[in-house]
C-alpha positions in Angstrom: -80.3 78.3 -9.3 -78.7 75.7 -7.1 -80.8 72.3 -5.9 -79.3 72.5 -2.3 -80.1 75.1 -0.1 -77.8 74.7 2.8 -74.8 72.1 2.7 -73.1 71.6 5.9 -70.5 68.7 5.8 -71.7 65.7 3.8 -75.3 66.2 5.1 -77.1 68.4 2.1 -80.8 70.4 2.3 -82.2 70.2 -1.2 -84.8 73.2 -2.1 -87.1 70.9 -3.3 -87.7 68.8 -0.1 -87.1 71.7 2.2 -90.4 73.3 0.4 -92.4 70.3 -0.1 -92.0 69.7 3.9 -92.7 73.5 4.2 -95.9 73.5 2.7 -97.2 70.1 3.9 -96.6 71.8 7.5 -98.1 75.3 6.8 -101.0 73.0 5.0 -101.8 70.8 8.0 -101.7 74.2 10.4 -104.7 75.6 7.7 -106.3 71.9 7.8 -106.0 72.0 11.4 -108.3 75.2 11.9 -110.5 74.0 9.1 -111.0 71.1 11.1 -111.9 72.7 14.4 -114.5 75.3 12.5 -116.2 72.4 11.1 -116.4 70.1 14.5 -114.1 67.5 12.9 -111.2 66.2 15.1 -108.2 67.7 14.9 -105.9 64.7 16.9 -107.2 62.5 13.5 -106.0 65.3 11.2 -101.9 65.1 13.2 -102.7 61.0 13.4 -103.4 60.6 9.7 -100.9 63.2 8.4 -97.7 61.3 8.4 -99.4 58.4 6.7 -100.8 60.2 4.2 -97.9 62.6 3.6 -95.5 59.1 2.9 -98.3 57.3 0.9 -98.6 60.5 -1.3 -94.9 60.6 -1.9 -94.8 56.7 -2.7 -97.9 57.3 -5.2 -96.1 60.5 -6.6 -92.7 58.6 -7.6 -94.0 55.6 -8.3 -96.4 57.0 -11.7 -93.5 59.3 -12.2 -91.5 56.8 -12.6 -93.5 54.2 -14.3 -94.4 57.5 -16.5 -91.7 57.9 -17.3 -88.9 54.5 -17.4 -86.4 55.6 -19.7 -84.1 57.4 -17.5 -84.5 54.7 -15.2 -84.8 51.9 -17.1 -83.8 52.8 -20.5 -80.2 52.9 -22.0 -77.6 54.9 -19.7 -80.1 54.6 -16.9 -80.0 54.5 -13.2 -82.4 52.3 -11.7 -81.9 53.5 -8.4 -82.0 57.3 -8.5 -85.6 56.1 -8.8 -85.6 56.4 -5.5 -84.1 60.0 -5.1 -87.3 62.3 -4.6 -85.0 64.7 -3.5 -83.9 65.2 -7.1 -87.4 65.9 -8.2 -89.8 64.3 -10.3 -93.0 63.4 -8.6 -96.4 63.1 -10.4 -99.1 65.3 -8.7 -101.7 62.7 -9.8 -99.8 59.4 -8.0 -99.7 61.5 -5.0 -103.3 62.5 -5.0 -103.9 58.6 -5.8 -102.3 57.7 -2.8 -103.1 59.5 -0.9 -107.1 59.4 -1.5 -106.3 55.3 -1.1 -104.4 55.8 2.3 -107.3 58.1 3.5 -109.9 55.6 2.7 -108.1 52.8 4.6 -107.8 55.3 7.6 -111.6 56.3 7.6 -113.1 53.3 7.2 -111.0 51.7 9.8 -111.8 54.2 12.1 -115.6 55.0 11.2 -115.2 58.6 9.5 -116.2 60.5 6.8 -113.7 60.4 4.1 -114.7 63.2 2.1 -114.9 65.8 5.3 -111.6 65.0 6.0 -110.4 65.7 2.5 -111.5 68.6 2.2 -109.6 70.1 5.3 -106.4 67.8 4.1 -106.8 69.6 0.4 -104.7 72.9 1.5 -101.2 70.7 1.8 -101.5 70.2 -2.0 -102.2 73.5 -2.9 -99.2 74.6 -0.9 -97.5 71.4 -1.9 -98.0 72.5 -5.2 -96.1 76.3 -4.9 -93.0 74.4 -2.6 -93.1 71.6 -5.2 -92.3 74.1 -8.5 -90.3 76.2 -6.8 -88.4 73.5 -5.7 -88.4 72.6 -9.7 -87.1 75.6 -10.5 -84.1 74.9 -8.0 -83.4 72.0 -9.7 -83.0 73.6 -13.1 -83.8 70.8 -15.6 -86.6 69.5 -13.6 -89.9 70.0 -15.3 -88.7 72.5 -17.5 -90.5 74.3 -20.6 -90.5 74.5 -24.2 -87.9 76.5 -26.3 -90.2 79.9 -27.3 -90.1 83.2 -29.4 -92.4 84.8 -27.3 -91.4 87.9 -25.2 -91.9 85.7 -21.6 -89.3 83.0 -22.8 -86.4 83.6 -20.7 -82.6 82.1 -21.3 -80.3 81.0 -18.5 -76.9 82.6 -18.4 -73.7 80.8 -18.8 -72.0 79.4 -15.8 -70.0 81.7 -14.1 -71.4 84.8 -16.0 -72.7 88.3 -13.8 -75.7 90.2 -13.8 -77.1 93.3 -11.6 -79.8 93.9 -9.1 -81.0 95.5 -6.5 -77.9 94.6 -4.8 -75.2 96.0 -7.3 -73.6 93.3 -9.2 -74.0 89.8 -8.1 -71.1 87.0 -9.1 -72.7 83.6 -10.2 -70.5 80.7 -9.7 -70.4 77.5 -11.7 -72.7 75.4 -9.9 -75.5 78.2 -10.2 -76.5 78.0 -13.5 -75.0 74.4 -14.9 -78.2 72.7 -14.0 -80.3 75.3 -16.5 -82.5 73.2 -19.4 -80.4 72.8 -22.8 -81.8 71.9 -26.2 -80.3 70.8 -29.5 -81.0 73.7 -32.3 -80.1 72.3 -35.4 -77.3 70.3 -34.2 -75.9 73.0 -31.9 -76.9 73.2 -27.9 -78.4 76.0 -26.6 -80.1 77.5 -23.3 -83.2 79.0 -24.3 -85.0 81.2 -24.4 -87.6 78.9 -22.6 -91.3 79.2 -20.8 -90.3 79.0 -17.3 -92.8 76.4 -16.7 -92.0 75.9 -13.0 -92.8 79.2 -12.2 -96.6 78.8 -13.8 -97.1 75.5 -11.9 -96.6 77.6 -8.6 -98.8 80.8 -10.0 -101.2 78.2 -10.8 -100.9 77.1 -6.8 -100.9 80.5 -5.5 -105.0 80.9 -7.8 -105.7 77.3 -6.1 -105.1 78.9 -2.5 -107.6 81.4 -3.2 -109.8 79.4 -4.4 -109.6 77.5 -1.3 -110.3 79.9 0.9 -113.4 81.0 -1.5 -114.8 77.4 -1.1 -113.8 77.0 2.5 -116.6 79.8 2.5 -119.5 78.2 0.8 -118.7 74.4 1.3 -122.0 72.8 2.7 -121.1 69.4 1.9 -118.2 66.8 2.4 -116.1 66.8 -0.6 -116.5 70.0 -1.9 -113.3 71.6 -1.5 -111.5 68.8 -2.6 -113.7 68.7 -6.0 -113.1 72.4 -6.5 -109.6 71.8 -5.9 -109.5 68.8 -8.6 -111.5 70.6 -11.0 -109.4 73.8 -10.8 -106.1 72.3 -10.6 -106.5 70.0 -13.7 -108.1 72.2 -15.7 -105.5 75.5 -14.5 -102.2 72.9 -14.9 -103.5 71.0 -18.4 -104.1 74.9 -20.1 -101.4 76.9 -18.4 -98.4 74.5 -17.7 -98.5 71.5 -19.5 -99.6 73.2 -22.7 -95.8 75.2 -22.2 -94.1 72.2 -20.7 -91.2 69.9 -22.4 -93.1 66.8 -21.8 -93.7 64.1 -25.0 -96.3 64.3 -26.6 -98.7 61.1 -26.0 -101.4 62.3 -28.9 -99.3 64.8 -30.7 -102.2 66.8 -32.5 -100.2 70.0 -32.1 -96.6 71.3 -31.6 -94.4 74.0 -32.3 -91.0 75.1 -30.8 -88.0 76.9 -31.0 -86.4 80.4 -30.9 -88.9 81.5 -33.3 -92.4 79.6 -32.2 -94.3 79.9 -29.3 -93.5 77.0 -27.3 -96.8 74.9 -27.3 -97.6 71.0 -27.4 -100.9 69.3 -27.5 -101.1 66.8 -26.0 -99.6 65.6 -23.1 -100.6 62.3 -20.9 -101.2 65.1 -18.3 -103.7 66.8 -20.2 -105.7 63.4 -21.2 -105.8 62.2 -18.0 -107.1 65.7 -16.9 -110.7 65.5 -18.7 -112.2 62.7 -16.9 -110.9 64.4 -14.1 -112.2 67.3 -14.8 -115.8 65.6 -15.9 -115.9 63.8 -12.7 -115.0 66.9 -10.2 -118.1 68.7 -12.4 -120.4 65.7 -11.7 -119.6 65.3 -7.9 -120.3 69.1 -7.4 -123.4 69.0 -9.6 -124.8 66.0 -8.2 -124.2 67.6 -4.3 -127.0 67.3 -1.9 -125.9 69.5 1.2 -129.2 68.7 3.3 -128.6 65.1 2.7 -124.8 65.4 3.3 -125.6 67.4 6.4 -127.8 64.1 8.1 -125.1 61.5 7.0 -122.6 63.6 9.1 -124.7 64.0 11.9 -125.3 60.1 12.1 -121.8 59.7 11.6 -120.5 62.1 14.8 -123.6 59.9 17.0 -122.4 56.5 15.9 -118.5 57.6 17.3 -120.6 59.4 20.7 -120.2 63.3 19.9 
């Protein structure tokens, strides 16, 4: 486990980054075909992309980081390591803020429909997602989970220990392992065993790709990929992740952790700020009217001359 990926003189490739920019490209390649079957235009899809990728990443550190002030702003803090997204830490919920913002300024400007172009922009978040915790899982202490008893809690090694694999025995050096999540135990630090929280986050991407493919399928109507893929990511990430996650507790109803508990939390400001989410991705999709969706599209590619 080691944040950078390849060093080459000063100049150092961080896991995290490398994935983020892998899925955002494999993500706009799926958009891009999405686009085409659909009649959008794909030169708006490459146009907008950029924008949307940098006001995504500005929305994801900035509620990250108002989220969470103390280890920026709090005693012993570094204000400006705010600014190093590199190092992880980036709220999937400011991105998806800013993005929806940026996209709105785009297609009004430019006389489109916002919601079509969402939908074929919603597989870079679901590969975002996978790239984004694996690239949390580089990082070690990045979004890390609870201390658990149950069998799936897993503890780092020491630095510098060995193990065996496939490969025979394989040496890790200091830097591999230093990053790996410690607690306090009754006054003494340990490393686990923990729920390898960064590891559901990109299972629960992997479910959201095939759900996006599913509703690729059977979307009639502008919008609803991107409400399947609200719906299913809060509701998957609140249950499966944050429910394991070593987040505070904003309403503590419930917790329990340690060698000897199960690892769980209720609840965090993640999982409240899933539920209207959640009630508001059921309403859009109940409330759809593809025959009505269909002739405000149709006006829409007359009014720009298609």
């Amino acid at each position: 486990m080691d944040p950078i990926m390849i060093q080459i003189g000063p100049l150092a490739i961080h896991w995290y980054g490398f994935l983020i920019a892998l899925g955002v490209l494999v993500g706009t390649s799926w958009g891009l075909r999405e686009a085409e079957r659909r009649g959008l235009e794909p030169d708006r899809i490459t146009d907008m992309t950029l924008w949307l990728v940098l006001a995504g990443l500005i929305g994801a550190r900035l509620v990250y980081v108002v989220t969470s002030p103390a280890a920026y702003f709090g005693p012993g803090g570094d204000p400006l390591s705010a600014f190093a997204i590199w190092e992880g830490g980036a709220s999937i919920h400011g991105a998806v803020l800013g993005i929806v913002v940026a996209l709105w300024f785009y297609a009004r400007r430019h006389n489109l429909n916002m919601w079509a172009y969402l939908d074929v922009l919603t597989p870079i978040g679901a590969l975002g997602v996978i790239g984004g915790r694996i690239g949390n899982f580089m990082n070690g202490t990045d979004t890390t989970g609870r201390l658990t008893g149950w069998p799936i809690g897993f503890t780092w090694p020491e630095p510098g220990t060995q193990t065996f694999g496939a490969l025979g025995r394989v040496i890790f050096g200091e830097n591999l392992w230093a990053n790996a999540p410690q607690f306090v135990v009754n006054g003494e630090l340990v490393r686990g065993p923990v729920h390898l929280t960064q590891l559901y986050g990109a299972l629960i991407g992997v479910v959201l790709v095939f759900i996006l493919l599913w509703a690729f399928r059977r979307s009639r109507t502008p919008g609803f990929v991107w409400w399947q893929f609200v719906l299913w990511y809060s509701l998957l990430r609140s249950v499966f992740e944050e429910t394991f996650r070593d987040n505070p507790l904003f309403w503590p109803v419930y917790l329990s952790e340690g060698p000897d508990a199960p690892g769980i939390g209720l609840f965090t400001l993640t999982q409240l700020v899933s539920v209207p989410l959640i009630l508001i991705a059921l309403y859009m999709l109940l409330t759809m009217n593809p025959d009505q969706a269909t002739r405000r599209e149709t006006l829409a590619r007359k009014a720009r001359g298609r």
